[in-house]
Every structure is written in C-alpha cells, then in structure tokens.
N, C-alpha and C positions, 0 to 999 in steps of 0.2 A: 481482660486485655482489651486496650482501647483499639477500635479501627484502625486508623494509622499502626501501632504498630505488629497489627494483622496482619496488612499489605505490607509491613517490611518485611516481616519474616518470610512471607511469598516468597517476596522478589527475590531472599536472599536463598531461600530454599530454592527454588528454579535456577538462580544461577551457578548456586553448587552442584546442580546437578548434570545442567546441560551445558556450562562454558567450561570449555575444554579446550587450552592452546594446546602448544606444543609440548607442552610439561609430560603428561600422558608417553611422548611419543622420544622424549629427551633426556637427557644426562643435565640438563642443566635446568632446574625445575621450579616455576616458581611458586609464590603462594598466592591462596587465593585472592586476598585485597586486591592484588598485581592483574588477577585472572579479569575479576569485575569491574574495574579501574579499565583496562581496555577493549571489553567487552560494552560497558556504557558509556565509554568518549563520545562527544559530540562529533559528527562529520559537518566539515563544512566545504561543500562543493563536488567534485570528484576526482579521483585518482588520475595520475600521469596514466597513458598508455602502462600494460602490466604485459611482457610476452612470457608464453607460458614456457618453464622452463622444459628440457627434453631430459631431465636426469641419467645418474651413472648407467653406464649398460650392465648389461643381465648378468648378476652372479653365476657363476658356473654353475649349471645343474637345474635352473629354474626356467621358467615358461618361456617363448620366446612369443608368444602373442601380444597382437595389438589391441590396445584397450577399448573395450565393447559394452562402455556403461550401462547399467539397468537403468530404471525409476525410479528416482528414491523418494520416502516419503518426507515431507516438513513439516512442523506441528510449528503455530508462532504463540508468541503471550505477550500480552500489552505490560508494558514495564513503565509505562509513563509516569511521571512523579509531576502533578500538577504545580505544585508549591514552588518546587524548582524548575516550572516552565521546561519542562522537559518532556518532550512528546515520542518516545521509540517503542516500536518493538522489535522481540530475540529472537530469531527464528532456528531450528533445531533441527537439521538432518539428523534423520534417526537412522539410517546408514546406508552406506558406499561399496555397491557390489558390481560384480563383472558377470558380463554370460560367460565369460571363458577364464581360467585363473591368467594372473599377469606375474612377471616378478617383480622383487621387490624395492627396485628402486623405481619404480612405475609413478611420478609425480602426479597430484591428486589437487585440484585446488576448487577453488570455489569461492566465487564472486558476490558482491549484492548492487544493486544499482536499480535505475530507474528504467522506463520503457525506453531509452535510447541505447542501453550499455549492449555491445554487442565483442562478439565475436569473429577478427577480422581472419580474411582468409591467409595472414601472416601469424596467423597461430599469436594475436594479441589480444588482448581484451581491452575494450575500450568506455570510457563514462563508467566506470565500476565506482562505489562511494570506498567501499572496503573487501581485502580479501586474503586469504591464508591458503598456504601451500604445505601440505609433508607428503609422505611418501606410501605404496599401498604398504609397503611393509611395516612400517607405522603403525595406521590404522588396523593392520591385523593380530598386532598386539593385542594379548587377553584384558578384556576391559576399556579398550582404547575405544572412542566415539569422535564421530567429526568436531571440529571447533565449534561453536555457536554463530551466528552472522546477526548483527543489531542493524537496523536503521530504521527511518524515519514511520512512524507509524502514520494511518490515513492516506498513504502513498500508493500507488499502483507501481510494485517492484519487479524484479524477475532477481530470480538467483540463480545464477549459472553454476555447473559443477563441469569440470573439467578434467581428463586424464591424459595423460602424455609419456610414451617413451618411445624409444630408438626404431620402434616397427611401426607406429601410428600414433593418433592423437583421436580423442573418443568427445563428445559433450552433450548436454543435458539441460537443458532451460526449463525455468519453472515460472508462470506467471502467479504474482501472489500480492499480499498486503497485508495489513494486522490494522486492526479499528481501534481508533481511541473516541474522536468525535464522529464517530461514523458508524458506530457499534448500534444497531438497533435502528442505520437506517431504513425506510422503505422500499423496497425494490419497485421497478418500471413495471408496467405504468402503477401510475400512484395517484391520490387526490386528496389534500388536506381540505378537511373543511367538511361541513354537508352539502355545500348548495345550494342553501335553502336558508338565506338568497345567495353567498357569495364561499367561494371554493378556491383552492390554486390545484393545477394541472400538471403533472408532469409522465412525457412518453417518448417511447425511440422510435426515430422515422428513419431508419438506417441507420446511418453514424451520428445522424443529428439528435440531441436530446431536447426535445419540446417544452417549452415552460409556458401555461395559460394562466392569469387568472380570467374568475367568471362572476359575475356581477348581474342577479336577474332582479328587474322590478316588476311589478304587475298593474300600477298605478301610474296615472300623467300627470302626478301633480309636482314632481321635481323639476327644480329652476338648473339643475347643475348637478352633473355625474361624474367619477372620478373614479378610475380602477387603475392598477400595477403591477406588474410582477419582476422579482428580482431573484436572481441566485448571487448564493455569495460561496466561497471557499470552506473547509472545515476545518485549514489550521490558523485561519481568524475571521469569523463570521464578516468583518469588515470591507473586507477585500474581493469585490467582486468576481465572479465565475462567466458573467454575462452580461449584457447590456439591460441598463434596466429601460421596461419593454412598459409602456402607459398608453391610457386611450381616456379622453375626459369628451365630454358633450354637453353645450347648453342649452336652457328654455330654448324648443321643447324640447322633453326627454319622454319618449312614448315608450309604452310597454315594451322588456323583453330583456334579452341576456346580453350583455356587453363583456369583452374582454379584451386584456394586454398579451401578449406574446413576447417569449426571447426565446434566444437558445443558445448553443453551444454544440461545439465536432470532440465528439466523445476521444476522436483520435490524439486531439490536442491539448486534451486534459490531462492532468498524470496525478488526481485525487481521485478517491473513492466512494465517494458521494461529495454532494451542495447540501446548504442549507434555505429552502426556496421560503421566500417572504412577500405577502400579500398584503396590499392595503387600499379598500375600498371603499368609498362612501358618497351617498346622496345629498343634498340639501334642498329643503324645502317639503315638509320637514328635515333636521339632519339626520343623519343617521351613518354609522361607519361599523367595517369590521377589520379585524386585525388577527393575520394567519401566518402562522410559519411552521417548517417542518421540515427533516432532512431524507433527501432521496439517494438513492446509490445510483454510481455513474459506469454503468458496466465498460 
C-alpha cells in the first residue's frame, strides 16, 4: 500500500472514530461523509458572538445542581492534506464530566478559537472559529463521546467547554495547538548552527523572543562584513514574524564576533513556532554561511 493512501486510511480511521455530531445523541442521524465533510470544512474568520443557551429545566426527579465541570483530557492529530493546501487539526475530548451529577437537560457546548476567543461575563462566547452544543443527557448515552473540534493547525488555540442550566453555568479552557510545520520544532533557547564561525540565536527575555545571528572572524584581513537574522511565520515561511535585524561593517573589519538582532512579544503572536534564517558573509577573501531552523514560540 502506497504512503498516500496510508495517510488516507488514518485520516479516515481517526475520524470515524473520533467525529461525532449529533447523530450519537439524535433521532435524526446522519452519515459519515456528512460527519467528515463538516468536521474538515475550512473556517474562515470567526463566529458571530455564540450566547450559551440555559436549556429546559430539570425533569422531575433529577439533580437540581449547578454544573461544576472537571478537566477534561484532549488528544489532537494533524489531518493536514498538503496537496490540497490544507493545513488543520482534530482535536478530541475524550470526556465531559461533573464533580456533582446534573440533569439532563444541562446544555454542554464547547468552543475552538484563538488566544482572543473569550468568555464574556453575558454568559457569550466570543472570536470562537467553531462550536457544538447537546445536552448532558446526551452525552450520557451508552457509547455517546463529545463531537470532535478541527482547526487551523500551527496555531496557538484554546478550547473552551462550557455547561449551563437553570441553577449555574460552569467553564473550562484549555490552551493548546496541534503542529504541522512546527512539529519537531526546537524549543527556547535554541542555536542553529555551530558557531564556528557563524550561528543564529534564539531566547526568552520575558515575553520578548530574541533572535541573534553571530558572525566571528579571527583574521583582519576582510574589506567588508555582512550578517542577518530574520524570523518568518510557519503557515508560509515568506511572511515575516519580525523585523529583519542586519549589521554589515567595512575595511577595517578587526577580529571578533559580530551580530544582527530582532524580535518579537510572544503575546502578540498567535503561532507556534518561527522559521529563523541566517545569512552571513565576509569578503576579502569571500566567504558566506547560510542557516535556518524552526524554534517554538511558547
């Protein structure tokens, strides 16, 4: 069986596993095509404001508590399909529990979004890209498991889980992200290169992420020095992360280490790593090096 259609049968085996609408939870049931088909739609932008509903009240006989979510676990899987420029992953609560039982019209939903999507104190959700709502009684059907939530992979997301009915409203946020170009990158601090003569740099000075390159000679005989450093994005290496940071010097050029500097406010980032690229060289004699590498942007 050829690679490609390895990776399909993955894909397709993970998402019969773990996409799960309402079907599970419904009289009205669809099929899978249906399931996977809105489980990998592309998002583009984010959702209207979403208020979370307060569902029917308590069937006679059942809990009258306010819902007191746990911590649930996520597991994600990169589903990216290069060919079709399509870059997401799935991510998969593996399940939705209470410290105290609720009943069962107890509304349950759960969000995806980026570092802005929040929950307002109107009981709204807001900058959410996608989200699904049923019910605990639902979910506590034999075999029934949360929906699945897709987006953009390489992203610095949160996914929020949500409870609500007639006594209280409960929530749960998770900071998370799933790697496609970012899978294997280096964590801070980091140094591509040996040094020996020239390196790129990368570290956290608070929220600032540091970008060096380093450039050492040991010789005066260079008319003209040249070093760089640049980050760029990982859902198109083209698209800058940071200013690109240079330092050049002419005859003379005396012994010793020269270097560029940038940076970037980790806060105002919303990827999971850069791609940093180095480019240095002397002349007289010439001489040049050419580095790059991908760091993560915690």
């Amino acid at each position: 069986m050829s690679s490609i259609k390895i990776k399909s049968y993955i894909i397709k085996t993970i998402l019969s596993i773990l996409v799960l609408s309402e079907v599970s939870c419904s009289e009205d049931p669809k099929n899978l095509g249906e399931l996977v088909a809105a489980a990998k739609s592309v998002l583009d932008g984010t959702n209207a404001p979403v208020p979370i509903p307060p569902g029917n009240p308590a069937p006679p006989g059942q809990p009258v508590n306010a819902p007191d979510l746990q911590e649930s676990t996520i597991t994600s899987f990169d589903i990216s399909d290069e060919d079709e420029l399509s870059f997401l992953g799935l991510f998969s609560i593996q399940s939705i529990d209470f410290v105290l039982p609720v009943h069962d019209n107890t509304t349950v939903s759960a969000f995806i979004g980026g570092r802005n999507m929040a929950l307002t104190p109107e009981n709204t959700v807001i900058n959410s890209f996608s989200h699904w709502t049923v019910t605990a009684g639902q979910l506590a059907q034999p075999g029934a498991n949360p929906p699945a939530l897709v987006g953009p992979s390489d992203r610095k997301l949160k996914i929020l889980i949500v409870a609500r009915n007639e006594f209280g409203i409960s929530s749960k946020v998770k900071q998370l992200g799933q790697g496609h170009f970012c899978t294997g990158a280096a964590a801070l601090p980091a140094t591509v290169g040996t040094c020996a003569p020239a390196c790129a740099k990368a570290s956290l000075n608070g929220d600032t992420v540091e970008f060096k390159s380093e450039f050492a000679v040991s010789v005066d005989t260079f008319d003209y020095l040249y070093t760089d450093i640049a980050a760029s994005q990982p859902i198109s290496f083209s698209i800058p992360a940071a200013p690109l940071g240079y330092f050049d010097i002419f005859d003379p050029v005396p012994p010793g280490t020269y270097s560029a500097t940038t940076s970037l406010n980790r806060n105002n980032f919303d990827y999971m790593c850069v791609e940093i690229v180095s480019y240095s060289y002397a002349d007289g004699p010439f001489q040049d090096y050419f580095l790059r590498g991908r760091v993560t942007i915690p």
